[in-house]
Each structure stands twice: as C-alpha cells, then as structure tokens.
mmCIF file of the N, C-alpha and C atoms, coordinates in Angstrom:
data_MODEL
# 
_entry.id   MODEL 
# 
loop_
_atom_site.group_PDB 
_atom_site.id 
_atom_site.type_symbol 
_atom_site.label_atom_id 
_atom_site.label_alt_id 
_atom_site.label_comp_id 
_atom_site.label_asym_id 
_atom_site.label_entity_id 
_atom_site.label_seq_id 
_atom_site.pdbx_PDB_ins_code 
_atom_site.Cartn_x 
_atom_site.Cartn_y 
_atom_site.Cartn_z 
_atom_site.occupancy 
_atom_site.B_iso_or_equiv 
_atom_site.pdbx_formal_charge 
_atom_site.auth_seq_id 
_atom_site.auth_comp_id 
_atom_site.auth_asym_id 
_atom_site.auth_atom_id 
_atom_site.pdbx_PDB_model_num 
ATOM 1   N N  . UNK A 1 1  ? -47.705 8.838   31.238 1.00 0.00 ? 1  UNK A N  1 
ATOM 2   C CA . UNK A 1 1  ? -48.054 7.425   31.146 1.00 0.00 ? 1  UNK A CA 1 
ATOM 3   C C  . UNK A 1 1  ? -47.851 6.905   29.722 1.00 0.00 ? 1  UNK A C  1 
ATOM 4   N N  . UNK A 1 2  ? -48.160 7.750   28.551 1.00 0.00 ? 2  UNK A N  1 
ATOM 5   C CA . UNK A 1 2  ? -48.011 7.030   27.288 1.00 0.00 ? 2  UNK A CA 1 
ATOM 6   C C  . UNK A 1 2  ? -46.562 6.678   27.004 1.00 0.00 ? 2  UNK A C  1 
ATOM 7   N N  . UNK A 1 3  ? -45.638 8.585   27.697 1.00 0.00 ? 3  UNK A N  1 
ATOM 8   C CA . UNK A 1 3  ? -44.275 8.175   27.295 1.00 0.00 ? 3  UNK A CA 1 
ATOM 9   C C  . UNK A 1 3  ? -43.495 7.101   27.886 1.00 0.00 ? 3  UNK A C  1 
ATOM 10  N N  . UNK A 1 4  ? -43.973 6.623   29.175 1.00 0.00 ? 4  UNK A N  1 
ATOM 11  C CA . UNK A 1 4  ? -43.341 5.540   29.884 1.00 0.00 ? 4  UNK A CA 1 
ATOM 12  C C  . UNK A 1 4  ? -43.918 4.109   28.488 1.00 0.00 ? 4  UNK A C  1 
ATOM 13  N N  . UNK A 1 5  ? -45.474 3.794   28.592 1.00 0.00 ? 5  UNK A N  1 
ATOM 14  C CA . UNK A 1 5  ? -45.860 2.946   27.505 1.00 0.00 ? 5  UNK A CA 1 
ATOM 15  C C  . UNK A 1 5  ? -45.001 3.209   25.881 1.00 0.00 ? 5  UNK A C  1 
ATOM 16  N N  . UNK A 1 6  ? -44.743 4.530   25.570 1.00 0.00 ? 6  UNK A N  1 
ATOM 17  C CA . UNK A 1 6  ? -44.266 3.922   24.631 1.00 0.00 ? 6  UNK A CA 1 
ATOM 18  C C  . UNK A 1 6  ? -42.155 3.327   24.283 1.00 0.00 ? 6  UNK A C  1 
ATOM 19  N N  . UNK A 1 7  ? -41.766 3.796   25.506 1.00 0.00 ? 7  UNK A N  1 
ATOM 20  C CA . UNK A 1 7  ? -40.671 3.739   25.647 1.00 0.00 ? 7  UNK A CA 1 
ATOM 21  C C  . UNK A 1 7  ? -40.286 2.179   25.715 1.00 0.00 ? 7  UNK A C  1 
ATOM 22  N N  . UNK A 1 8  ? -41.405 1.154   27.064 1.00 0.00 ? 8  UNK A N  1 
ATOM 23  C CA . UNK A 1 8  ? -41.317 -0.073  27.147 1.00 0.00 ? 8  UNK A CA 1 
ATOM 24  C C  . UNK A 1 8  ? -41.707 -0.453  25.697 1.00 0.00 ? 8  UNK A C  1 
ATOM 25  N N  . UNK A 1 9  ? -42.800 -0.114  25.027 1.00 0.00 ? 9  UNK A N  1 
ATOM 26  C CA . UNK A 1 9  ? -42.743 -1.128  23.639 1.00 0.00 ? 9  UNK A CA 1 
ATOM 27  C C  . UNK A 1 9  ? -41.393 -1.112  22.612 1.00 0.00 ? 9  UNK A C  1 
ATOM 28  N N  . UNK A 1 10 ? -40.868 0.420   22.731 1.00 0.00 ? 10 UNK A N  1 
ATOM 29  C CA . UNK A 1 10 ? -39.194 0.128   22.061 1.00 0.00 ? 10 UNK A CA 1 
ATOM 30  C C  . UNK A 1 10 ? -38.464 -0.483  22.916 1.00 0.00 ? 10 UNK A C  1 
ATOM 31  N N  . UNK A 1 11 ? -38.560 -0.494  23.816 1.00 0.00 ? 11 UNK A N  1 
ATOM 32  C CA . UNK A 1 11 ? -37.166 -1.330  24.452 1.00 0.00 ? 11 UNK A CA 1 
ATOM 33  C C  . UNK A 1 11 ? -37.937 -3.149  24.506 1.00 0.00 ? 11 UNK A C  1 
ATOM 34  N N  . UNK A 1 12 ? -39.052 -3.192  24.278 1.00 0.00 ? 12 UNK A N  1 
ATOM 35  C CA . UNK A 1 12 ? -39.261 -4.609  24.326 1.00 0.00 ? 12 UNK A CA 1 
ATOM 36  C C  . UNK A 1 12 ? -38.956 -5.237  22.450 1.00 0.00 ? 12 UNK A C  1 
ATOM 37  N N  . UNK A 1 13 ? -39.364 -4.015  21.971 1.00 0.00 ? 13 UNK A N  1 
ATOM 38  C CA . UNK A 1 13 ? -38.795 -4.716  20.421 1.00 0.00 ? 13 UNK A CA 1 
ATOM 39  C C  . UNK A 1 13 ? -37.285 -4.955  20.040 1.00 0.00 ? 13 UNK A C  1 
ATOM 40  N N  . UNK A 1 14 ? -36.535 -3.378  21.000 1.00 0.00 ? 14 UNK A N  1 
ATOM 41  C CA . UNK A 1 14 ? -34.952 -3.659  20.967 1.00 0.00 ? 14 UNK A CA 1 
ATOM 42  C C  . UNK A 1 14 ? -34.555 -4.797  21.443 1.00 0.00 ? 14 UNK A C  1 
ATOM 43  N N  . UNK A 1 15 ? -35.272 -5.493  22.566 1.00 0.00 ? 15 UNK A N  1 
ATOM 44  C CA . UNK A 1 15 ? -34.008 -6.872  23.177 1.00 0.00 ? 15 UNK A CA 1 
ATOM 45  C C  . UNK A 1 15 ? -34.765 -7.675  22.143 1.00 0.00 ? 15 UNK A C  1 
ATOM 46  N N  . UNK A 1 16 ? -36.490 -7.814  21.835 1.00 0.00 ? 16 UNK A N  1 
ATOM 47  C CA . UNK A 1 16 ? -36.480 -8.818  20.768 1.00 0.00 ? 16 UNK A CA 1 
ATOM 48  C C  . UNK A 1 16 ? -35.371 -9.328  19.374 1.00 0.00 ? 16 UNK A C  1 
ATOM 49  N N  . UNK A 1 17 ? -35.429 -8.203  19.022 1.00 0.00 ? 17 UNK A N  1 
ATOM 50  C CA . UNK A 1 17 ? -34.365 -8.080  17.916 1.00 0.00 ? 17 UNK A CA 1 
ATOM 51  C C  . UNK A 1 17 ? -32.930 -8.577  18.027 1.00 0.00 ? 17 UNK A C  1 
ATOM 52  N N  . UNK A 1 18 ? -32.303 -8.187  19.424 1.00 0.00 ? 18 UNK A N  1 
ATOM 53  C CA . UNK A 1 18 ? -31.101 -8.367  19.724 1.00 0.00 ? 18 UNK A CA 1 
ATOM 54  C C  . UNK A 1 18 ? -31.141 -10.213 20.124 1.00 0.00 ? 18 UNK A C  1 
ATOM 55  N N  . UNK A 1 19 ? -32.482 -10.905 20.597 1.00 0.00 ? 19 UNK A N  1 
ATOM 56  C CA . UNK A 1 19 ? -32.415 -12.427 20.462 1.00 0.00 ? 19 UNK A CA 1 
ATOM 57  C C  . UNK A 1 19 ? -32.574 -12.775 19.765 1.00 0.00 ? 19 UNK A C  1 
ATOM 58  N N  . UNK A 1 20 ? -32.845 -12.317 18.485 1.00 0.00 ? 20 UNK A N  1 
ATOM 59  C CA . UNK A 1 20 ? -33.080 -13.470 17.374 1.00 0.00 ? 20 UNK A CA 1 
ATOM 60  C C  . UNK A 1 20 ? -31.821 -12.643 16.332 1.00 0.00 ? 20 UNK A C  1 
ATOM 61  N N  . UNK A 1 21 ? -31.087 -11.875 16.495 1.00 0.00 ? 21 UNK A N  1 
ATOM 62  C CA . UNK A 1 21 ? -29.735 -11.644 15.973 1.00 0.00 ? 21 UNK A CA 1 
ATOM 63  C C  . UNK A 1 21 ? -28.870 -12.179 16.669 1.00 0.00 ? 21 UNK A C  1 
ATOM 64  N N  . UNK A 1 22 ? -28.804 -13.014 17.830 1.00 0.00 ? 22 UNK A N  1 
ATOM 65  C CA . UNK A 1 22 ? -27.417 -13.160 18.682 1.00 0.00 ? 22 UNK A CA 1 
ATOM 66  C C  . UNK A 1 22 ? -27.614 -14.878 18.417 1.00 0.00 ? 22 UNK A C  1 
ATOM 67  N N  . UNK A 1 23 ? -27.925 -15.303 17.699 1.00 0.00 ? 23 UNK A N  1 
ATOM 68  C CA . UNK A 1 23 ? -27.751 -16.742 17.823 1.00 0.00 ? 23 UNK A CA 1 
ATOM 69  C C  . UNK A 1 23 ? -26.271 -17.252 17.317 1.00 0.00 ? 23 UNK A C  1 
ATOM 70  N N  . UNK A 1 24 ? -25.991 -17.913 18.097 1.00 0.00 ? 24 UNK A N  1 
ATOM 71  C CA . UNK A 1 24 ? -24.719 -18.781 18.006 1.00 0.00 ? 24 UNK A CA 1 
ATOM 72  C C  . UNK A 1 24 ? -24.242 -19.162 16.565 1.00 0.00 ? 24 UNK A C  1 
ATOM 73  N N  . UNK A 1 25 ? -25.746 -20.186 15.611 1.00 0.00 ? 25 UNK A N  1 
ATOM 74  C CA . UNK A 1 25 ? -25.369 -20.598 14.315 1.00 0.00 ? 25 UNK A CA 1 
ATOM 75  C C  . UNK A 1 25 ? -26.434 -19.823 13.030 1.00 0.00 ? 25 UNK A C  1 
ATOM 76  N N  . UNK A 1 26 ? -26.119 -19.031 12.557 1.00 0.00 ? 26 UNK A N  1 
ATOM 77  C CA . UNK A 1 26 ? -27.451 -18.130 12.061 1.00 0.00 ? 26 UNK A CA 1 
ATOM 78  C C  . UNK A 1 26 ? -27.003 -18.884 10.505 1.00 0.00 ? 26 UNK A C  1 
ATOM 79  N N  . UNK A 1 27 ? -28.127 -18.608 9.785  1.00 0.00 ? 27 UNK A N  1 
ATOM 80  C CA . UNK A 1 27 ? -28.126 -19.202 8.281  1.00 0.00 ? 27 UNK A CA 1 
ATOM 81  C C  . UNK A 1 27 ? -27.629 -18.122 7.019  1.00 0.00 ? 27 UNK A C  1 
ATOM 82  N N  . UNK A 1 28 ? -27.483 -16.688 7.766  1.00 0.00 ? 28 UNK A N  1 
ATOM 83  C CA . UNK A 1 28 ? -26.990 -15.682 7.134  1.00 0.00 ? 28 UNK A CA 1 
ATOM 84  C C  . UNK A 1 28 ? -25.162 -15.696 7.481  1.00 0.00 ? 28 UNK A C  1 
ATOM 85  N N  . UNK A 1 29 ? -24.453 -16.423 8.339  1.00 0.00 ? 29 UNK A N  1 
ATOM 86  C CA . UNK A 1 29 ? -23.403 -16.325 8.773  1.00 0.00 ? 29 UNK A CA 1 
ATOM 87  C C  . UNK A 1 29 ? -22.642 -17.590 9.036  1.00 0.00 ? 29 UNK A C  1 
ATOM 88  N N  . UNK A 1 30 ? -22.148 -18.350 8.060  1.00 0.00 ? 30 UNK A N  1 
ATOM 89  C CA . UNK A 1 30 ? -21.514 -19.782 8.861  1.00 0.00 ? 30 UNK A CA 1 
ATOM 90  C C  . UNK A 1 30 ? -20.258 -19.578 9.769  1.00 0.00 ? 30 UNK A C  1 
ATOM 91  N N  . UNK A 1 31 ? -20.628 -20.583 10.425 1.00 0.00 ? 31 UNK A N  1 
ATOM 92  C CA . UNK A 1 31 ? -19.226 -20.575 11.964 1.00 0.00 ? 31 UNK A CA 1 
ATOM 93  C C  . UNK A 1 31 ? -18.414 -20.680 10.963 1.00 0.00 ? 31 UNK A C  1 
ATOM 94  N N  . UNK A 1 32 ? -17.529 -20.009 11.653 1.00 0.00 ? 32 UNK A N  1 
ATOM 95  C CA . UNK A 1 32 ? -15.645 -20.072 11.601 1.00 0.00 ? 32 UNK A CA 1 
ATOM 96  C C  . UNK A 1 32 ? -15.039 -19.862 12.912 1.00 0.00 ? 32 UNK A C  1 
ATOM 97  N N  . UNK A 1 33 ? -14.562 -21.035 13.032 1.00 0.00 ? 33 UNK A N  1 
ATOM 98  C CA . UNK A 1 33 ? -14.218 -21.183 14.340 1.00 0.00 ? 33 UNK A CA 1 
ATOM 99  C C  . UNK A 1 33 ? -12.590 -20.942 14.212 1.00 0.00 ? 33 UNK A C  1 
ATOM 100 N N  . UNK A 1 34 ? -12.407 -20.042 15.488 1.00 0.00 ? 34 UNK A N  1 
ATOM 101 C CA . UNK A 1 34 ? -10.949 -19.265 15.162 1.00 0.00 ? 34 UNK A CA 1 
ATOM 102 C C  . UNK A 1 34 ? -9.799  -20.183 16.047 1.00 0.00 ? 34 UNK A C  1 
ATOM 103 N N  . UNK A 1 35 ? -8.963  -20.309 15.067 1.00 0.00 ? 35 UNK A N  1 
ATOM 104 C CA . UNK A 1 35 ? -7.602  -21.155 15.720 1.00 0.00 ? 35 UNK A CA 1 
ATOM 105 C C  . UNK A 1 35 ? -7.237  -20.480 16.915 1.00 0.00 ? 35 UNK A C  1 
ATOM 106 N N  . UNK A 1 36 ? -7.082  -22.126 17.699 1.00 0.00 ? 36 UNK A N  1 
ATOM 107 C CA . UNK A 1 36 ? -6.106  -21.787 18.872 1.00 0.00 ? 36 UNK A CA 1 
ATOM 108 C C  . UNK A 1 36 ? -4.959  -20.626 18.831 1.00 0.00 ? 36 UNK A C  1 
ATOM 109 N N  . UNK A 1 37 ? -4.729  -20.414 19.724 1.00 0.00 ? 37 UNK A N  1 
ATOM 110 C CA . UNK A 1 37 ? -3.193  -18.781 19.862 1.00 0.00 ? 37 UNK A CA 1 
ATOM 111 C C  . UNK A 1 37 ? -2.544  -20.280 20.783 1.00 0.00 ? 37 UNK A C  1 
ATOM 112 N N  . UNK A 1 38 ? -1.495  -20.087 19.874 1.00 0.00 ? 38 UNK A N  1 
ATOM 113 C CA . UNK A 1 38 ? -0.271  -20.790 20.596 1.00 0.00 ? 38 UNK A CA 1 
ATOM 114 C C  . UNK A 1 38 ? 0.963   -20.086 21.000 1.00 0.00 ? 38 UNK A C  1 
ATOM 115 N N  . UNK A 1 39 ? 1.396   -19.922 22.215 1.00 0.00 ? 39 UNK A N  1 
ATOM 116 C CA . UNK A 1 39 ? 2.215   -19.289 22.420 1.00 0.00 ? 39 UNK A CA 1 
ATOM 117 C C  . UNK A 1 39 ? 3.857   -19.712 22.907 1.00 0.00 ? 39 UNK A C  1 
ATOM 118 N N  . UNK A 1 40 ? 4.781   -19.340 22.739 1.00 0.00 ? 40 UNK A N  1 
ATOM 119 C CA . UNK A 1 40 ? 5.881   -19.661 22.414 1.00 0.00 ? 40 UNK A CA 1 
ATOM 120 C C  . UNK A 1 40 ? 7.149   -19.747 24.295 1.00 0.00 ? 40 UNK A C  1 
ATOM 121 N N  . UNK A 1 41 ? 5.776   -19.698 25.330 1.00 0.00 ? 41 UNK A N  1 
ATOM 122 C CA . UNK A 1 41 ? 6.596   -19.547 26.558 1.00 0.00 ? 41 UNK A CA 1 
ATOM 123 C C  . UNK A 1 41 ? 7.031   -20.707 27.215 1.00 0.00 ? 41 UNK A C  1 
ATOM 124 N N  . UNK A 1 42 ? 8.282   -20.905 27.985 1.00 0.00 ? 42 UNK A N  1 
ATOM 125 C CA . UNK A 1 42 ? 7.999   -21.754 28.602 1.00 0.00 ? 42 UNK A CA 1 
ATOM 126 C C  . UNK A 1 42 ? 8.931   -21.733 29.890 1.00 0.00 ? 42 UNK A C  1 
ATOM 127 N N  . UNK A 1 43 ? 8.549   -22.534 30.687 1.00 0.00 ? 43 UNK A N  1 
ATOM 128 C CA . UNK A 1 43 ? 8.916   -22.271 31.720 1.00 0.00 ? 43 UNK A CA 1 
ATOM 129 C C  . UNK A 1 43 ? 9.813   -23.411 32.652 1.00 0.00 ? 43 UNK A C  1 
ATOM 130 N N  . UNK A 1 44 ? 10.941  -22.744 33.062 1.00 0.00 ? 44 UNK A N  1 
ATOM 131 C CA . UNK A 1 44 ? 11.714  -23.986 33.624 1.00 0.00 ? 44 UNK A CA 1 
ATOM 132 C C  . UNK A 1 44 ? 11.633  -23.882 35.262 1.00 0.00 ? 44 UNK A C  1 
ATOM 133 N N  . UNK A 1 45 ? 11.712  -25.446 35.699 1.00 0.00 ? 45 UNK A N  1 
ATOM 134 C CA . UNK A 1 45 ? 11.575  -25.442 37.377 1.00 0.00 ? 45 UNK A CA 1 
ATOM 135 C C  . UNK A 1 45 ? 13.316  -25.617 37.888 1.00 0.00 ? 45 UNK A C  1 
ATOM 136 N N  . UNK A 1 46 ? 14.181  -24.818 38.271 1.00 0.00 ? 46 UNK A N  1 
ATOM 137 C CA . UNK A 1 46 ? 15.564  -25.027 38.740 1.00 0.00 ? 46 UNK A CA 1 
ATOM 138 C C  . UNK A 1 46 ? 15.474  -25.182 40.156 1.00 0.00 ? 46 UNK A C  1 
ATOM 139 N N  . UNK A 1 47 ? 15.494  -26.659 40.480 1.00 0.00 ? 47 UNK A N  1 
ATOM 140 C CA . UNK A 1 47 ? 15.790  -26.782 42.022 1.00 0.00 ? 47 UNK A CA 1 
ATOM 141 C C  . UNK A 1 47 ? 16.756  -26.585 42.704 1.00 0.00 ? 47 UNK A C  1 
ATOM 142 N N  . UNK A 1 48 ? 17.285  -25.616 42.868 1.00 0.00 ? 48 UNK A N  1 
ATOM 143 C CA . UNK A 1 48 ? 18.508  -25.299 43.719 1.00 0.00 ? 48 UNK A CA 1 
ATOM 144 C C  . UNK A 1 48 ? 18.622  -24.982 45.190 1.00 0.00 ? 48 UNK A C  1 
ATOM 145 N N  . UNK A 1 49 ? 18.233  -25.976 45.871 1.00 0.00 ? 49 UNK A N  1 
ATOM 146 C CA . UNK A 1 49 ? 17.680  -25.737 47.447 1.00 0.00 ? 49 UNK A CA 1 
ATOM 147 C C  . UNK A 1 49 ? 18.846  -25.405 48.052 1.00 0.00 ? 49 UNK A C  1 
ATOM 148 N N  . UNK A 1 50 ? 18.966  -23.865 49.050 1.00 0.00 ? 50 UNK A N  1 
ATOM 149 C CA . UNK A 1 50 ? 19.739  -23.319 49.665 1.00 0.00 ? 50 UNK A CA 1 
ATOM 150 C C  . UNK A 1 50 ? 20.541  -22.311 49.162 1.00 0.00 ? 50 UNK A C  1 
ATOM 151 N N  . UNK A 1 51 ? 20.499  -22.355 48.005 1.00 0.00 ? 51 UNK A N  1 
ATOM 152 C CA . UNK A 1 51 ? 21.143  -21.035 47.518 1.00 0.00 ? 51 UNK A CA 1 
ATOM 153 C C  . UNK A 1 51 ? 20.657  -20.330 47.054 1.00 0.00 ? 51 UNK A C  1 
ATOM 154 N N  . UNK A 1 52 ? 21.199  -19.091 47.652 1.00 0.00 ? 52 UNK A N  1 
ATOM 155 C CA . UNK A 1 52 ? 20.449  -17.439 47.483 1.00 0.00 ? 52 UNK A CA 1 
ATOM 156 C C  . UNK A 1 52 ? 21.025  -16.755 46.899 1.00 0.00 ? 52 UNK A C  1 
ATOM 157 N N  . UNK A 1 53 ? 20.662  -15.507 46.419 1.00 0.00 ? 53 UNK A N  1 
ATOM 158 C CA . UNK A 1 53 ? 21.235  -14.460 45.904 1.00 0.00 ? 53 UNK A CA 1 
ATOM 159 C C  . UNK A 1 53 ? 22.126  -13.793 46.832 1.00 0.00 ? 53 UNK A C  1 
ATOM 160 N N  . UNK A 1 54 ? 21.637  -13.840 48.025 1.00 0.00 ? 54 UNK A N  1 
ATOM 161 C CA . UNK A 1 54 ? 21.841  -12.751 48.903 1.00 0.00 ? 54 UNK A CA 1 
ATOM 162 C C  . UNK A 1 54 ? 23.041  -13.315 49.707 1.00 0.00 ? 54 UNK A C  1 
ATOM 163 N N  . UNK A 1 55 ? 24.274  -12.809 50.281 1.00 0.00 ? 55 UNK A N  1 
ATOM 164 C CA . UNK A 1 55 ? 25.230  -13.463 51.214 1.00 0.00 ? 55 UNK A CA 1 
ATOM 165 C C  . UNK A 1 55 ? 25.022  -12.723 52.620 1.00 0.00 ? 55 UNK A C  1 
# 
C-alpha cells in the first residue's frame, strides 16, 4: 500500500512538472516561429481524352 502511495505521489509531481514546462509561450524561451517549407512541385493536368498507351 505505501509502494502503490508512494509511486502515485511521483507520478502526480511528474505530470505536474511536465504542465507547467509545456506551455506554448514560457518567459524562459521566446517563440520563434519556424518558416513555411516551400516546395518546388508542381503539377500539370494534360487532357488528352482517348488516348492510351496501350494499342
């Protein structure tokens, strides 16, 4: 019984810790918000109705 009690009080201090480290805008860390990825593909529509590869 204690080891179950003392196991929940570490795991209730571990997620504490992990919410007040996971904040979005913390005063120890300013945002840097990371540039878009632009990528270089593109894609063409060739309407060629009726012709196949295949004879």
């Amino acid at each position: 019984m204690k080891g179950t009690l003392m196991l929940s009080w570490i795991l209730i201090i571990c997620l504490s810790q992990v919410a007040v480290r996971s904040q979005y805008y913390s005063d120890t860390l300013p945002y840097h918000p990371r540039p878009p990825k632009v990528t270089n593909l593109h894609f063409f529509m060739h309407e060629h109705t009726g012709v196949t590869a295949v004879r």
